[in-house]
ROLUM-249706 format. One record per residue: x, y, z of N, C-alpha, C in turn; residue in one letter. Coordinates in steps of 0.1 Angstrom, whole numbers, plus 5000, padded with zeros to 4 digits. Layout:
REM residues N
((X; Y; Z); (X; Y; Z); (X; Y; Z); 'a')
...
This chain:
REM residues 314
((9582; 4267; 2163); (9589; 4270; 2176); (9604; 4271; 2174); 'x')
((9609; 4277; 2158); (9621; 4276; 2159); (9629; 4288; 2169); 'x')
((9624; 4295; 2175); (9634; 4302; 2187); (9630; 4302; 2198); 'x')
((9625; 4290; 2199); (9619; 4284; 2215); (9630; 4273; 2214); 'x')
((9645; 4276; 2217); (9655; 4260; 2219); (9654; 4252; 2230); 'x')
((9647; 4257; 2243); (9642; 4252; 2255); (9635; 4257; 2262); 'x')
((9629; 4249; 2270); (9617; 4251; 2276); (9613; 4241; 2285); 'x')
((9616; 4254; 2298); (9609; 4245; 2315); (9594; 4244; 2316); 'x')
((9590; 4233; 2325); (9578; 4229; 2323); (9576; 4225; 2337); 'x')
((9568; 4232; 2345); (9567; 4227; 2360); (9554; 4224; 2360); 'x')
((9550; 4209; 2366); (9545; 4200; 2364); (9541; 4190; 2357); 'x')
((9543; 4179; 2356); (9541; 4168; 2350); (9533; 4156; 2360); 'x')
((9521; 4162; 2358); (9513; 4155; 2366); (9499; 4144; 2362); 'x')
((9492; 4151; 2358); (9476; 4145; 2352); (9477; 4150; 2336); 'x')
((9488; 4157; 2328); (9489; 4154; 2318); (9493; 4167; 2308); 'x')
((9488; 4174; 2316); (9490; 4192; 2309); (9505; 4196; 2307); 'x')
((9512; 4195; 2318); (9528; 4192; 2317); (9534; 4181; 2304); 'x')
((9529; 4173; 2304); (9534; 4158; 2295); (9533; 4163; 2282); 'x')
((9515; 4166; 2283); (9511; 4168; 2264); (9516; 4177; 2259); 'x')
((9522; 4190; 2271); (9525; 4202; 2260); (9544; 4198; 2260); 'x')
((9550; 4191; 2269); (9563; 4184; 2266); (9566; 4177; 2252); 'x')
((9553; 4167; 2249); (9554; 4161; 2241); (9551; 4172; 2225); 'x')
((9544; 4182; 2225); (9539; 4187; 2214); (9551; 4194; 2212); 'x')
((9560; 4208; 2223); (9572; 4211; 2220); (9583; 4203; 2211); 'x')
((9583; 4190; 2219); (9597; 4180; 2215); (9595; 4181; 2196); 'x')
((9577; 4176; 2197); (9578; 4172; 2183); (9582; 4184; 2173); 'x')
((9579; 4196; 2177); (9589; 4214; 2172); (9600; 4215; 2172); 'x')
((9611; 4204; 2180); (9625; 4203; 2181); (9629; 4208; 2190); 'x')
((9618; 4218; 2204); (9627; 4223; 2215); (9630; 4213; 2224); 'x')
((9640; 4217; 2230); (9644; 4212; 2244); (9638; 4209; 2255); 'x')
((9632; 4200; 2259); (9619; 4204; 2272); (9627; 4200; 2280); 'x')
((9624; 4202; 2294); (9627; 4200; 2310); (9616; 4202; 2317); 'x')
((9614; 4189; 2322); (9600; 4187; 2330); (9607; 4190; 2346); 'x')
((9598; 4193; 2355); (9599; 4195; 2370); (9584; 4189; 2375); 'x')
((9588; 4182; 2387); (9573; 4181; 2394); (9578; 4180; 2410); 'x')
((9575; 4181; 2415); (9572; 4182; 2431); (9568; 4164; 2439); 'x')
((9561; 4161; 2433); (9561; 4145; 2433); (9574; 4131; 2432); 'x')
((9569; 4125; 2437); (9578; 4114; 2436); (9582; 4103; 2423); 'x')
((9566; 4104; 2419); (9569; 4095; 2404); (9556; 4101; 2397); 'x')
((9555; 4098; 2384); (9542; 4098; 2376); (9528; 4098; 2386); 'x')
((9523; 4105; 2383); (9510; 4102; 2386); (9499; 4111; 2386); 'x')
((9504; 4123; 2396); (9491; 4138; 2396); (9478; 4127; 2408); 'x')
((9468; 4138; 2397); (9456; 4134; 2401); (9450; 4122; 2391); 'x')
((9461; 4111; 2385); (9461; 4099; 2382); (9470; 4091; 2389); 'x')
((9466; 4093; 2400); (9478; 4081; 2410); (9472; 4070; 2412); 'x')
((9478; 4063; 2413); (9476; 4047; 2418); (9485; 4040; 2429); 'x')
((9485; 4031; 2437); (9496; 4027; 2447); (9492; 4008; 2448); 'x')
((9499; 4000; 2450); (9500; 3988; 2457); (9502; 3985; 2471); 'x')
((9496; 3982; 2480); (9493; 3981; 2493); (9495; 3966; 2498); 'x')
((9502; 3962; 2502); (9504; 3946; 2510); (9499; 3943; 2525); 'x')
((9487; 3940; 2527); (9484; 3938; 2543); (9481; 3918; 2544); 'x')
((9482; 3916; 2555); (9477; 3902; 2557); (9482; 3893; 2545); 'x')
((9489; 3892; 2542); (9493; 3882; 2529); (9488; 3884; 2516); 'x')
((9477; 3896; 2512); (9474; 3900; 2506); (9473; 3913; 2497); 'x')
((9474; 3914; 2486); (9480; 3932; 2480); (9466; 3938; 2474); 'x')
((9464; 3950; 2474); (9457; 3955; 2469); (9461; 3968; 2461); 'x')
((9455; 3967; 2446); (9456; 3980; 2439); (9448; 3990; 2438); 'x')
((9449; 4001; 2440); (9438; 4015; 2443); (9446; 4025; 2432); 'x')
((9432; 4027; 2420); (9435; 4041; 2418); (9426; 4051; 2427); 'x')
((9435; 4061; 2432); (9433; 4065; 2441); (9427; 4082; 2437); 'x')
((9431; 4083; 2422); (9428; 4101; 2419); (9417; 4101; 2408); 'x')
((9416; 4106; 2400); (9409; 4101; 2387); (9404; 4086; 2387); 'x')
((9397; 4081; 2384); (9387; 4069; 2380); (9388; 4065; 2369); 'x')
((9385; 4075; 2361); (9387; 4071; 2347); (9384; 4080; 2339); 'x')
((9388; 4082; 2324); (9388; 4093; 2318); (9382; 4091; 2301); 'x')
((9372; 4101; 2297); (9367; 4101; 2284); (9373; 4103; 2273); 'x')
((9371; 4107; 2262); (9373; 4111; 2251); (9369; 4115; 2238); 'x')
((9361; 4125; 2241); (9356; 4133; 2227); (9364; 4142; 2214); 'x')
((9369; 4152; 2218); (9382; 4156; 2210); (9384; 4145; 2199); 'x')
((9389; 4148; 2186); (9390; 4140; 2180); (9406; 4137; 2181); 'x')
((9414; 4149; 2183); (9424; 4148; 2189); (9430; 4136; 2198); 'x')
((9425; 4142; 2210); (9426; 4130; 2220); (9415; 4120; 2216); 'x')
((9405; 4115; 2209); (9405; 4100; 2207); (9412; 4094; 2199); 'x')
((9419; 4099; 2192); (9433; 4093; 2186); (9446; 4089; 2193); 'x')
((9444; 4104; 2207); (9455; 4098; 2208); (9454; 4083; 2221); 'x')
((9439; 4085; 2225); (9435; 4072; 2233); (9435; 4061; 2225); 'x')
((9432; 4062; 2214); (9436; 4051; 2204); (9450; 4043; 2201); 'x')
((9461; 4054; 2201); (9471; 4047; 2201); (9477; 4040; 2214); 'x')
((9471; 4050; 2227); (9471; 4045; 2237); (9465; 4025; 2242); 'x')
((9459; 4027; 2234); (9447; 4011; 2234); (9456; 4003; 2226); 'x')
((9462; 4006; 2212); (9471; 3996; 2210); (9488; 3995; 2218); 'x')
((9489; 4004; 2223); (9502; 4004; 2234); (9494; 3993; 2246); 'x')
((9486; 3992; 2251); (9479; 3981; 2259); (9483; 3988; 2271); 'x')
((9481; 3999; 2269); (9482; 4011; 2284); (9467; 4015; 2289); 'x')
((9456; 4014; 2281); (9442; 4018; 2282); (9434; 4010; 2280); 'x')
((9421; 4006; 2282); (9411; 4001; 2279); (9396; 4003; 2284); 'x')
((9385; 3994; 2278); (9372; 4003; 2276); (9369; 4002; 2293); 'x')
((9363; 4007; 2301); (9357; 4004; 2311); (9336; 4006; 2315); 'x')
((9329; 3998; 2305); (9315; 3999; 2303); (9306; 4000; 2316); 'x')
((9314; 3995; 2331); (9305; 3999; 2336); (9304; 4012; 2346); 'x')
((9314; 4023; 2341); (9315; 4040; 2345); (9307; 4043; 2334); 'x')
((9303; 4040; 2318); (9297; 4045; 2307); (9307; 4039; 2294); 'x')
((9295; 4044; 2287); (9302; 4038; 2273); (9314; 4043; 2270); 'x')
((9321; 4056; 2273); (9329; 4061; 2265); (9337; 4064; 2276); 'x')
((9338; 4058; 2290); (9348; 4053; 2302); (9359; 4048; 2296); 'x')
((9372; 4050; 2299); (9388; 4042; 2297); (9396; 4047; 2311); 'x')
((9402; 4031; 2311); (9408; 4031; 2323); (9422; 4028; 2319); 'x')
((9438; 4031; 2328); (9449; 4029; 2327); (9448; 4012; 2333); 'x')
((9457; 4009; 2324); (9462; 3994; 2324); (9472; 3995; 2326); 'x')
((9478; 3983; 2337); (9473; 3978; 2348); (9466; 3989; 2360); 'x')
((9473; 4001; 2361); (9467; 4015; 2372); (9462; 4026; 2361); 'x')
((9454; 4033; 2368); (9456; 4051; 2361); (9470; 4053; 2359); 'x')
((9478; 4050; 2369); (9492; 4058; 2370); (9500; 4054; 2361); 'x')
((9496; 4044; 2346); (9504; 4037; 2335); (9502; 4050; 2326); 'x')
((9492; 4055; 2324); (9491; 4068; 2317); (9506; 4075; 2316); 'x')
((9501; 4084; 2324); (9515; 4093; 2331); (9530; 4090; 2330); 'x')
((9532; 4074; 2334); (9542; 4070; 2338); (9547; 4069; 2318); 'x')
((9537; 4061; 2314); (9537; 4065; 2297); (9542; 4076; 2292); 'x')
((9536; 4084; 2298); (9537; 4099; 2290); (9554; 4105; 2295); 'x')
((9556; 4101; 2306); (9570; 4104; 2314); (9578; 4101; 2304); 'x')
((9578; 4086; 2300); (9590; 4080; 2302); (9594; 4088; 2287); 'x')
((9591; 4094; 2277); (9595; 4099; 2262); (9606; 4112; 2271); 'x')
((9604; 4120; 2280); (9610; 4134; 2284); (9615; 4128; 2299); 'x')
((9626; 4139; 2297); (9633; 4145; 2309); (9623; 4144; 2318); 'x')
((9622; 4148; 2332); (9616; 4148; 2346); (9625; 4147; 2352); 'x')
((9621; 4155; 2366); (9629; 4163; 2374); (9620; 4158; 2386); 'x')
((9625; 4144; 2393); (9608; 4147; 2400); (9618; 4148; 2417); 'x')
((9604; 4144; 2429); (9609; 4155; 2440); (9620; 4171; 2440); 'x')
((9611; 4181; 2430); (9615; 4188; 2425); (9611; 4203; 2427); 'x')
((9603; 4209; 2441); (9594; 4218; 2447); (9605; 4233; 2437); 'x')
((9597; 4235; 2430); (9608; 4249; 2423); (9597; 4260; 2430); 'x')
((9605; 4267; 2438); (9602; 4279; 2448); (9600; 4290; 2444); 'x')
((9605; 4296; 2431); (9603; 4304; 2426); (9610; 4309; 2412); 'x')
((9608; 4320; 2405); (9614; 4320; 2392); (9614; 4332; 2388); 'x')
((9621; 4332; 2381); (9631; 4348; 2381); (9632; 4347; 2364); 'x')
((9631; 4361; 2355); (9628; 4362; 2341); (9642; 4376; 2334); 'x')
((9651; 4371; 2328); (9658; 4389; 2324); (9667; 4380; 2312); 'x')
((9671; 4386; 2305); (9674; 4389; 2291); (9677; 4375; 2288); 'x')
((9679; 4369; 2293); (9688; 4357; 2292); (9675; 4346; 2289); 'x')
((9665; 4344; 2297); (9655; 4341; 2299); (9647; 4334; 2313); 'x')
((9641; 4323; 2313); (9637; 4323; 2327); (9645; 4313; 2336); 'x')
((9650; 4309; 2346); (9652; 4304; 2361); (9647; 4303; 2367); 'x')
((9649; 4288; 2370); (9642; 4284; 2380); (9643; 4280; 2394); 'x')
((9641; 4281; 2406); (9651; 4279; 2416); (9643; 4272; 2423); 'x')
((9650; 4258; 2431); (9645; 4250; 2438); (9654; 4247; 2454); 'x')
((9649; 4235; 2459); (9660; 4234; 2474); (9671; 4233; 2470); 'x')
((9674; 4226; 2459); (9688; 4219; 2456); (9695; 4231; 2449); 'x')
((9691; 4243; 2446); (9697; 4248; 2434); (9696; 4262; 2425); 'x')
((9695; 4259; 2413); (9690; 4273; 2402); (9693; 4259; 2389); 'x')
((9679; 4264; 2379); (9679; 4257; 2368); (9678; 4264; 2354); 'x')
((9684; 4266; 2345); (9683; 4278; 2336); (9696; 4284; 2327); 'x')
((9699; 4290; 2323); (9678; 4298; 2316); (9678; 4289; 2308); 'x')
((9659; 4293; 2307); (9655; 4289; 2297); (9647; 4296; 2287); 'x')
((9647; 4296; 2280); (9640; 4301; 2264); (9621; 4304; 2270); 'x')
((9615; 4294; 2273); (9600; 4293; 2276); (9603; 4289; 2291); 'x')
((9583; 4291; 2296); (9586; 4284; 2308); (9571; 4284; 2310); 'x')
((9568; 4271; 2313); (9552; 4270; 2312); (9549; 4265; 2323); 'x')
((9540; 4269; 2332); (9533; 4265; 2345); (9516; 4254; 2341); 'x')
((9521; 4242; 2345); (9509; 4232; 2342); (9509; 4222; 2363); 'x')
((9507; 4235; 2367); (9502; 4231; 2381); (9488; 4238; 2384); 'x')
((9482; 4235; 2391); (9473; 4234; 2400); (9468; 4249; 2402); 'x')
((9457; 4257; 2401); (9458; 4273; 2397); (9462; 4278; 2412); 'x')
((9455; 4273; 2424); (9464; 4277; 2436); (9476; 4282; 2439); 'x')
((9483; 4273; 2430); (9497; 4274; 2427); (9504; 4283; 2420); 'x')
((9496; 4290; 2407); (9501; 4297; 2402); (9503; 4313; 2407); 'x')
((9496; 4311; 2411); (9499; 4328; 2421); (9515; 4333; 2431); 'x')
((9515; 4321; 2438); (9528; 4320; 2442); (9542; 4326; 2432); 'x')
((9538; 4315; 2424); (9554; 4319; 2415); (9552; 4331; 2404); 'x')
((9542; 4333; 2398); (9544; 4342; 2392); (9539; 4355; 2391); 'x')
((9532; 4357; 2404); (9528; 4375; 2402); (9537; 4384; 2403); 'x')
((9550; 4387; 2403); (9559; 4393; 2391); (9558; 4397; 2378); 'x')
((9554; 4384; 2375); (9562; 4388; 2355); (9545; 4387; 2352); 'x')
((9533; 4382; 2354); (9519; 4383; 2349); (9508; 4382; 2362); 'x')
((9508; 4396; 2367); (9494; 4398; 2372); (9482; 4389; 2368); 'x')
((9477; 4392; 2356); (9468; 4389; 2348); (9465; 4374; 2348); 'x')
((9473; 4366; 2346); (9476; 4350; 2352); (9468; 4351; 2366); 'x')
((9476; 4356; 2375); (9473; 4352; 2388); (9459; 4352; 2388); 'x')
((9453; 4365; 2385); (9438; 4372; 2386); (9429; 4359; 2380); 'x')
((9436; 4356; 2366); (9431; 4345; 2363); (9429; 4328; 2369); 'x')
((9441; 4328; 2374); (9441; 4316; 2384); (9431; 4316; 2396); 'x')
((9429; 4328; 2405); (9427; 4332; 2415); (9408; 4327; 2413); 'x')
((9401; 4330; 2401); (9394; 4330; 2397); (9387; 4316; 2398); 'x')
((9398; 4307; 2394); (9394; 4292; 2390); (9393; 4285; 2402); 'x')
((9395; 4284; 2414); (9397; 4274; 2426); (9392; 4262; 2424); 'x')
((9399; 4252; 2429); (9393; 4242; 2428); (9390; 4234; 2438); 'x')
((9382; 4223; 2440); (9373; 4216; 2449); (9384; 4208; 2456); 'x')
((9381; 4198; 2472); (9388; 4197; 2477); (9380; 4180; 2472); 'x')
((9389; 4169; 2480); (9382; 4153; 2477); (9390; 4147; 2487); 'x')
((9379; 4141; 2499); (9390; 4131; 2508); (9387; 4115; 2496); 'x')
((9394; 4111; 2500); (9393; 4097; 2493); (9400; 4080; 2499); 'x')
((9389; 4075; 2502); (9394; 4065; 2511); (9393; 4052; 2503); 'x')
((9409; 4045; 2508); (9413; 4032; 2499); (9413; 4017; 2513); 'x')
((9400; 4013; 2508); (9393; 4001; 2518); (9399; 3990; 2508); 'x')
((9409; 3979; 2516); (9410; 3963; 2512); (9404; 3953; 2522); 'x')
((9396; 3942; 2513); (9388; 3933; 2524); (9396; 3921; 2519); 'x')
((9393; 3908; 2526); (9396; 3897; 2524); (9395; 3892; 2520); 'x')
((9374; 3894; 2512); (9363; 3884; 2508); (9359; 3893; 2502); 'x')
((9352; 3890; 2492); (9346; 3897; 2476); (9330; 3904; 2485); 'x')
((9325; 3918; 2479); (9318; 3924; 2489); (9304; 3916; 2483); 'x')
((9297; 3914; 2485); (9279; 3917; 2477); (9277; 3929; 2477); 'x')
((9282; 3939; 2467); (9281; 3952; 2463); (9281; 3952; 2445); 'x')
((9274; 3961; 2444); (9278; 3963; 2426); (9293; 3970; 2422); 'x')
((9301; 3972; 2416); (9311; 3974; 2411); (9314; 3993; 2408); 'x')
((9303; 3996; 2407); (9300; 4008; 2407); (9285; 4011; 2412); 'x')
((9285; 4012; 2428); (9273; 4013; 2432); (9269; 4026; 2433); 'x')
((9255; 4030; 2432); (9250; 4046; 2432); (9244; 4045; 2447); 'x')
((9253; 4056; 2450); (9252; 4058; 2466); (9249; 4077; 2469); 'x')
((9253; 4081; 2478); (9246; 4094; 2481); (9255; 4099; 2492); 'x')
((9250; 4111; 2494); (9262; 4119; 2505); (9265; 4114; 2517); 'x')
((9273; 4112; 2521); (9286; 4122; 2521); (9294; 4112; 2508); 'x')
((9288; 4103; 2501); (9298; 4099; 2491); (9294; 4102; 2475); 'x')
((9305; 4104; 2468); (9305; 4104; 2456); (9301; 4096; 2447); 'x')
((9316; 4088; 2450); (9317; 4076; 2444); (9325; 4067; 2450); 'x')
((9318; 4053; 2444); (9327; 4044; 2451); (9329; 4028; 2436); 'x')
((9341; 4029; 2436); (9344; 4015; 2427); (9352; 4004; 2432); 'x')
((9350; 3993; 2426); (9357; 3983; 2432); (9370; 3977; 2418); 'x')
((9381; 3981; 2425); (9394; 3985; 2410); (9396; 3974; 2411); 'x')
((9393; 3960; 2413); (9394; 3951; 2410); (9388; 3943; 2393); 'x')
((9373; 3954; 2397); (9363; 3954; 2382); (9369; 3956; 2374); 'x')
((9379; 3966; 2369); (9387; 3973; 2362); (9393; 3964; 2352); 'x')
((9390; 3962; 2336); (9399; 3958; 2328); (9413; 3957; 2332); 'x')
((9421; 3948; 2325); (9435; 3945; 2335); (9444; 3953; 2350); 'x')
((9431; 3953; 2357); (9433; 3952; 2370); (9435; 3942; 2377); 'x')
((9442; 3939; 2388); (9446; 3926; 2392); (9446; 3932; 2407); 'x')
((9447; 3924; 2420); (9452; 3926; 2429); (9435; 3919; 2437); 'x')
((9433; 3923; 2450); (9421; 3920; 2464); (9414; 3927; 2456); 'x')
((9401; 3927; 2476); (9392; 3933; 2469); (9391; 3946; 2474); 'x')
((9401; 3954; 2463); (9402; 3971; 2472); (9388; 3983; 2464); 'x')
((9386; 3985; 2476); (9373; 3995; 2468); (9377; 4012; 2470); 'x')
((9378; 4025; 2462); (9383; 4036; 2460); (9369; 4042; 2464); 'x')
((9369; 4052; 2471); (9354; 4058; 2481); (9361; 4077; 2477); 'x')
((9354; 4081; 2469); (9356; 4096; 2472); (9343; 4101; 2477); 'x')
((9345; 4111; 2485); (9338; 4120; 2495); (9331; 4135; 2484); 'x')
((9321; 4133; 2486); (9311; 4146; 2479); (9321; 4159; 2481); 'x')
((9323; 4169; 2471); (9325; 4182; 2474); (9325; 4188; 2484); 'x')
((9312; 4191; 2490); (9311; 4197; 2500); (9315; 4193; 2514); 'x')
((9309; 4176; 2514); (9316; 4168; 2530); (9331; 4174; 2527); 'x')
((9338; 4169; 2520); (9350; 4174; 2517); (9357; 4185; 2520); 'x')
((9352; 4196; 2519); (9354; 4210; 2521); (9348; 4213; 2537); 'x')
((9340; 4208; 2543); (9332; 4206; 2555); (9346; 4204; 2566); 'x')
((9350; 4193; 2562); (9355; 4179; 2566); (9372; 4184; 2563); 'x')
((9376; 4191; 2560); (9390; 4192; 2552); (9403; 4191; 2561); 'x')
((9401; 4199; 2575); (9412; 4195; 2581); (9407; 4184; 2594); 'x')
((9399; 4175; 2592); (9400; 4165; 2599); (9410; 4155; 2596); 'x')
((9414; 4145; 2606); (9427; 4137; 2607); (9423; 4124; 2597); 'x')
((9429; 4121; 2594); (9429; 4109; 2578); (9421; 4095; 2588); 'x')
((9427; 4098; 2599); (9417; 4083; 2605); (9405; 4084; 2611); 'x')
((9399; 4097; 2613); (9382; 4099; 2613); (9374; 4100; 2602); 'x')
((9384; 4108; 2592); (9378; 4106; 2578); (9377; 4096; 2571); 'x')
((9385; 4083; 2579); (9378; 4070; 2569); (9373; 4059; 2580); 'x')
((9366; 4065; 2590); (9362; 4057; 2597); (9346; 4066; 2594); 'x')
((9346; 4078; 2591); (9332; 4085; 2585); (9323; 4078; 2572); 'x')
((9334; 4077; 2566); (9331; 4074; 2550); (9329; 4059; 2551); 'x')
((9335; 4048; 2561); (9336; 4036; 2555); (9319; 4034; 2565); 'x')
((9322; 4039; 2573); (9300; 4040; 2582); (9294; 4041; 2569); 'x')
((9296; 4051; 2563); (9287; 4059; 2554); (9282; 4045; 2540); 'x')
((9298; 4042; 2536); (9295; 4026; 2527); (9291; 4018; 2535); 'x')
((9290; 4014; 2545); (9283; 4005; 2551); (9267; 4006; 2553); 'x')
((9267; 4016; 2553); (9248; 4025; 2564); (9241; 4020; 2543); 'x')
((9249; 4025; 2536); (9243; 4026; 2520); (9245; 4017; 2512); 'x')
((9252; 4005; 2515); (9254; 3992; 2512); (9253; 3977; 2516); 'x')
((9249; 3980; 2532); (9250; 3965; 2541); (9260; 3964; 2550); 'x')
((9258; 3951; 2556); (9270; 3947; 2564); (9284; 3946; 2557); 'x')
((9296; 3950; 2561); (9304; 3944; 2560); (9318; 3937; 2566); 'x')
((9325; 3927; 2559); (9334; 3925; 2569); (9344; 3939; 2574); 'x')
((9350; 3937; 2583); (9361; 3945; 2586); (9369; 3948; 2576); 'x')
((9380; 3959; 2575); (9383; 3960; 2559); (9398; 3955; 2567); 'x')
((9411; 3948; 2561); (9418; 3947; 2568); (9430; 3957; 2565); 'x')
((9429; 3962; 2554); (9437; 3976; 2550); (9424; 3994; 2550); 'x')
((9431; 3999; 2554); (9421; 4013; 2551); (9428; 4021; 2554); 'x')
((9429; 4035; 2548); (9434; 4044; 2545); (9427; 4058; 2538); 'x')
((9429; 4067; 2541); (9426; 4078; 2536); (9437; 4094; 2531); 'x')
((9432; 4097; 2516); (9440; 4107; 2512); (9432; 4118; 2510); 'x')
((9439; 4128; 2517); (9433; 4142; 2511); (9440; 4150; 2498); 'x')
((9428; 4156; 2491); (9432; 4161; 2476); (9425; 4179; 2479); 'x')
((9434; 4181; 2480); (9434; 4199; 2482); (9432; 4206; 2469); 'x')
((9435; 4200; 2458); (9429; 4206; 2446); (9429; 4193; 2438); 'x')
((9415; 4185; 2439); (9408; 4177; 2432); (9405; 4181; 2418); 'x')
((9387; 4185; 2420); (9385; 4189; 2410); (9385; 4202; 2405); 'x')
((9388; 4205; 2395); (9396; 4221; 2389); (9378; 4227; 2382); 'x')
((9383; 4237; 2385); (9367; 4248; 2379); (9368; 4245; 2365); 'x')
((9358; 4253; 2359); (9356; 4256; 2343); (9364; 4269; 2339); 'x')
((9374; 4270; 2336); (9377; 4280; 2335); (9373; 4283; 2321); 'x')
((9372; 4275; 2307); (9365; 4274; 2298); (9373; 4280; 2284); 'x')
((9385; 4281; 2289); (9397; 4291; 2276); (9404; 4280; 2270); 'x')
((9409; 4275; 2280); (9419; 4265; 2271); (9436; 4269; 2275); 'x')
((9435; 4278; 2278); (9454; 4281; 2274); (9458; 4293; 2284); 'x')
((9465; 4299; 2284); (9470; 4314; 2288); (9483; 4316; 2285); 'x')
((9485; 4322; 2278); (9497; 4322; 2264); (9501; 4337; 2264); 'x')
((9516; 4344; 2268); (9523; 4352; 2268); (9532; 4353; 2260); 'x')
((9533; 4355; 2246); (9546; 4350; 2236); (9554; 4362; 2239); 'x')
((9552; 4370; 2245); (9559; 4386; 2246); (9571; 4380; 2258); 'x')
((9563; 4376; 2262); (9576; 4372; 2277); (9578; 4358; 2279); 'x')
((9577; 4348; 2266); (9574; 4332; 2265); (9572; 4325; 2279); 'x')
((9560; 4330; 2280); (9551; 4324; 2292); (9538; 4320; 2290); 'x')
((9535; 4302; 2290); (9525; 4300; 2293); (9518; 4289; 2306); 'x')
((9505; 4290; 2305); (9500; 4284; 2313); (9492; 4272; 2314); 'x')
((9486; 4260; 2314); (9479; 4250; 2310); (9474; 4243; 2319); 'x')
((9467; 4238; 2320); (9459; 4225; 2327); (9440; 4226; 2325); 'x')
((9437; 4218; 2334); (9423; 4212; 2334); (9415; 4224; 2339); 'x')
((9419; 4230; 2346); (9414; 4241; 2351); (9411; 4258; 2342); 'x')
((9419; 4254; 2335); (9416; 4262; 2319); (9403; 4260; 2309); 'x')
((9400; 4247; 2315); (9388; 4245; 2305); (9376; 4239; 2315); 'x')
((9377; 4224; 2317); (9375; 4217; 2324); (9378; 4208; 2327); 'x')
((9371; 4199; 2339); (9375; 4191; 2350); (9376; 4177; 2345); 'x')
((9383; 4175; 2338); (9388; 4161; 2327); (9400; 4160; 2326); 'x')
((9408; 4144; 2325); (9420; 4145; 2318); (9419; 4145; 2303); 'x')
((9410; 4147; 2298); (9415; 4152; 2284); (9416; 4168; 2284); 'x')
((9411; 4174; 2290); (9409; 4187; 2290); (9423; 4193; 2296); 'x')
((9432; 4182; 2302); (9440; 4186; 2309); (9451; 4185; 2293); 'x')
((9450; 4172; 2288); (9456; 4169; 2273); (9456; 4183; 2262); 'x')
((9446; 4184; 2263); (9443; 4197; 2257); (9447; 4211; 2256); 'x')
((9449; 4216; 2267); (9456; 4229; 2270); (9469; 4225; 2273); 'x')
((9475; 4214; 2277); (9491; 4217; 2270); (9488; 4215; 2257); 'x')
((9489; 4209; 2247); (9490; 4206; 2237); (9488; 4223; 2227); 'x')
((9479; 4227; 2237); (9474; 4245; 2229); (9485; 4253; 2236); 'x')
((9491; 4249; 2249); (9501; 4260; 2260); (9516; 4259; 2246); 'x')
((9518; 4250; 2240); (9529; 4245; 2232); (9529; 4248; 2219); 'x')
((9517; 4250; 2214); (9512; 4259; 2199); (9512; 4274; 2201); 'x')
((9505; 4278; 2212); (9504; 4292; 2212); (9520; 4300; 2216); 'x')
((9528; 4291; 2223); (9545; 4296; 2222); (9551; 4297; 2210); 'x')
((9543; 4285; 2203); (9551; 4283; 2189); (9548; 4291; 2178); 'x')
((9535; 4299; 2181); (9528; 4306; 2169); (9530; 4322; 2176); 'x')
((9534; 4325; 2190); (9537; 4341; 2190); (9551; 4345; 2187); 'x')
């Protein structure tokens, strides 16, 4: 990557932004992260909640994430001795969850790079010099590379200018919508920890189960695909007064929850797009995330780590 001296990176979210930050740095370019968000997180967020004298922790995006790549089980390995990860047996054998949240991940992966966060870059502009990036506050640039590791919705926006071909491609991938509702009770439920339940729910865990989780007893409820898409512009307090009927009708009685809340995820889970990458070395442009391959955070590890080689190798 010796004529790649920098390189913007808009989003650093669920990890596609991070890994291919991290694979650049180790080439010696300059990275500059941007995200639109407030801190670390993506679709690995987590939050602490204080109701009634009591706190609760909810990961709220991702659950938990695998690891086959021999790649990334190494790099979950070093993860496990940083005491940022650990095993979580009852999602599956080859389950790992962020210690103490999902959002330790991320926040991990942040803290080595630059980040630019509440950072909405509006659009971006490419000519000899190389690319700019312009946001509320500003103009950021140039830069040498400029790699897009957002959401494929998103990619259409900024860059059908400089690559058609991208968009067509993004346009292609859409991804799934996910309400997700974060219930704290007072008193520990008679439920399983990961109970197998049925539509309108997905899933539902109790993040208390969670290897160095700590906090009440908050349980994370995502909504099936389809209710979700059904359901999408309903108001956040019908949709978890829907879903918490729905745990109760497929679980038993329970007490009242004394915290409840609901978030909508407009681009959850990401298609198969099944490539891995979208790599421009002509006009040092690439593209990365989960939606390149599949609907995993490793897959999301993956295609940066390839968006960052394929700059470095055209």
């Amino acid at each position: 990557m010796a004529t790649m001296r920098s390189m913007a990176i808009i989003g650093a979210g669920m990890g596609a932004g991070l890994s291919c930050a991290a694979r650049a740095a180790e080439a010696g370019c300059d990275v500059q992260l941007f995200d639109k968000g407030r801190r670390p997180g993506g679709r690995l967020s987590s939050k602490t909640v204080f109701a009634e004298g009591l706190d609760f922790a909810f990961d709220y995006g991702a659950q938990y994430l695998t690891a086959r790549d021999p790649l990334f089980r190494a790099q979950v390995a070093d993860w496990e001795k940083a005491g940022i990860v650990a095993r979580w047996p009852a999602a599956g054998a080859d389950a790992w969850v962020g210690t103490p949240a999902m959002a330790t991940i991320p926040a991990h992966m942040a803290g080595a790079h630059p980040v630019r966060w509440s950072t909405h870059i509006r659009s971006v502009a490419r000519d000899a010099t190389g690319w700019t990036l312009v946001h509320d506050d500003g103009r950021e640039g140039p830069f040498d590379a400029l790699v897009l590791a957002i959401p494929a919705e998103q990619v259409g926006p900024l860059i059908a200018a400089h690559d058609p071909g991208l968009v067509q491609r993004a346009a292609a991938c859409p991804s799934a919508p996910c309400w997700t509702v974060m219930l704290g009770f007072d008193t520990r439920l008679s439920v399983a920890d990961v109970p197998a339940l049925r539509e309108p729910i997905d899933w539902a865990a109790r993040n208390p189960a969670k290897p160095g989780h700590g906090g009440g007893e908050a349980w994370t409820i995502h909504a099936t695909e389809d209710w979700s898409r059904r359901h999408l512009e309903r108001d956040a307090a019908s949709v978890t007064a829907s879903l918490l009927r729905a745990f109760e009708e497929q679980t038993g009685s329970l007490p009242p929850p004394i915290h409840a809340a609901a978030h909508r995820w407009r681009y959850a889970r990401s298609a198969k797009g099944g490539t891995g990458t979208h790599v421009r070395p002509d006009i040092a442009l690439a593209a990365c995330g989960d939606w390149l391959i599949a609907p995993r955070v490793e897959s999301a590890w993956m295609s940066g780590r390839q968006a960052a080689d394929g700059l470095s190798s055209g």
